[in-house]
C-alpha positions as CSV (number, residue, x, y, z in Angstrom):
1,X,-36.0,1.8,23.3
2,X,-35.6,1.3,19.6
3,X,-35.5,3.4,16.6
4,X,-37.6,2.2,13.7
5,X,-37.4,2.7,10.0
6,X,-39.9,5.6,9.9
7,X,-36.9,7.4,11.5
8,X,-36.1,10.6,9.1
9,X,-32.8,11.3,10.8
10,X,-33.8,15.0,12.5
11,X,-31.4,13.7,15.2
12,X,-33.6,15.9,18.0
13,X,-33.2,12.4,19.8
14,X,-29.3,12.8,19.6
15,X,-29.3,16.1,21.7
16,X,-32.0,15.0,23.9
17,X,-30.7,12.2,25.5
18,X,-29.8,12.9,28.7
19,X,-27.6,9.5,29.2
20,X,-25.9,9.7,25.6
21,X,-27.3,6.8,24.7
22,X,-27.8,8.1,20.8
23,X,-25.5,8.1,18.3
24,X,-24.9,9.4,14.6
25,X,-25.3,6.8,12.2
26,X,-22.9,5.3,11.4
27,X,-21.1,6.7,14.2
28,X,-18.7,4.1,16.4
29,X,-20.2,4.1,20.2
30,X,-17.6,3.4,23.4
31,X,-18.9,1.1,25.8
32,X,-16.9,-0.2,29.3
33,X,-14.2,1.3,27.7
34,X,-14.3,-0.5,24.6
35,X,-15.0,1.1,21.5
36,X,-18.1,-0.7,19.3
37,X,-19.5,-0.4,15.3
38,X,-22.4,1.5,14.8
39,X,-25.9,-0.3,15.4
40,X,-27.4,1.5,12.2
41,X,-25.8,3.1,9.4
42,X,-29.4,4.8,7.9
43,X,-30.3,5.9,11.3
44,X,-29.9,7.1,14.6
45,X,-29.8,4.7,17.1
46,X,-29.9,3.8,20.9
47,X,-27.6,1.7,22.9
48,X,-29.8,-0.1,25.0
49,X,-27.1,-0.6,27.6
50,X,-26.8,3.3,28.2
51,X,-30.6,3.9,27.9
52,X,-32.4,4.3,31.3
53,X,-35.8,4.4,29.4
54,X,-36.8,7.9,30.2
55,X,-38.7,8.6,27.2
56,X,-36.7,12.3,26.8
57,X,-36.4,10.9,22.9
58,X,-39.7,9.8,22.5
59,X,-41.2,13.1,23.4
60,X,-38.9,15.1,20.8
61,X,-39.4,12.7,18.3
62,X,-41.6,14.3,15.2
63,X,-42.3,11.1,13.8
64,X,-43.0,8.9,16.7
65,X,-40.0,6.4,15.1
66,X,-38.9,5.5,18.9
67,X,-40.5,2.8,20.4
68,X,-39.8,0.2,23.4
């Protein structure tokens, strides 16, 4: 699952995600333990490694921005 550039940042997606697999832009995301930089700075965005591709995002999305 990827967020697109038609994103416009409601972050319904953020709260959505069941796995916490969203993040702020911008926002540093912790992974094994380790922590990473943000994937996206304009956006919100996924880490694919925590995404289980349940489509919880997709169906809150307004703008249909999140795609596989």
């Amino acid at each position: 699952m990827v967020i697109n550039e038609e994103c416009i940042s409601c972050n319904a997606c953020i709260d959505e995600c069941p796995n916490n697999a969203i993040y702020y832009p911008g926002t540093e995301y912790e992974l094994d333990g380790k922590s990473n930089p943000a994937l996206s700075e304009d956006h919100p965005y996924i880490v694919k490694e925590l995404c289980d591709d349940c489509k919880s995002c997709v169906d809150v999305c307004p703008v249909e921005s999140i795609v596989d």
